[in-house]
C-alpha positions in Angstrom: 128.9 120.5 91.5 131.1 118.1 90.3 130.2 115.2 87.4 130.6 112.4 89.8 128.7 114.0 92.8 125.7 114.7 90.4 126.3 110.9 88.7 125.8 110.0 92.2 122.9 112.1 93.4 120.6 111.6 90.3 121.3 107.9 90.5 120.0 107.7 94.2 117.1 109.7 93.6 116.2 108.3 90.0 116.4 104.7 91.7 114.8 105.7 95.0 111.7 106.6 92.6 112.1 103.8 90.6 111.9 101.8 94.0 108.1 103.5 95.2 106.9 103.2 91.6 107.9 99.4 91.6 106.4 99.1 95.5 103.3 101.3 94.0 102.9 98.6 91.0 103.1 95.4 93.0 100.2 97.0 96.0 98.1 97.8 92.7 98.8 94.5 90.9 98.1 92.5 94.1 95.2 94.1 95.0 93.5 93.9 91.1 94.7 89.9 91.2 93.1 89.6 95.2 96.3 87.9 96.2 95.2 88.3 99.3 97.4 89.1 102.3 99.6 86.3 101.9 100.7 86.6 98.3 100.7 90.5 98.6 103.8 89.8 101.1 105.1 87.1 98.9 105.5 90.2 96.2 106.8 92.4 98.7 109.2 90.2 99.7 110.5 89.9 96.1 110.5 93.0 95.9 112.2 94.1 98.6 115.5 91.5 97.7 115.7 94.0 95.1 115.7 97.3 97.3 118.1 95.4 100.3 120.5 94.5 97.1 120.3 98.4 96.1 121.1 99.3 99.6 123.6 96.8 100.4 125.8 97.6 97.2 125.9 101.3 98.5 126.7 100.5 101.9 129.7 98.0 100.8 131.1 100.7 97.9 131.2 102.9 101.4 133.2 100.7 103.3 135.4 99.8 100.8 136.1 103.9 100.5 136.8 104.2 103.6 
């Protein structure tokens, strides 16, 4: 396997993980602060801006390949 396919592999997966152990945090620090079920999708929200940016910049560095 080639440096730039295993660049690319381990920073998918390595972020991918970072992504559930972020989503993990906010469910535990929402539910320890009773944000209740409105604030708990306020933090998800944030959150996921985060995750659609990650996704998004793959998707656009595809196109631009093609």
């Amino acid at each position: 396997m080639e440096t730039e396919a295993f660049e690319e592999l381990m920073t998918t997966l390595l972020v991918g993980g970072l992504i559930l152990f972020m989503g993990f945090i906010v469910w535990d620090l929402a539910k320890k602060s009773k944000a209740g079920r409105y604030g708990t999708a306020v933090l998800f929200f944030a959150l996921g801006l985060g995750v659609f940016g990650f996704i998004a910049k793959t998707i656009i560095i595809a196109i631009k390949g093609l």
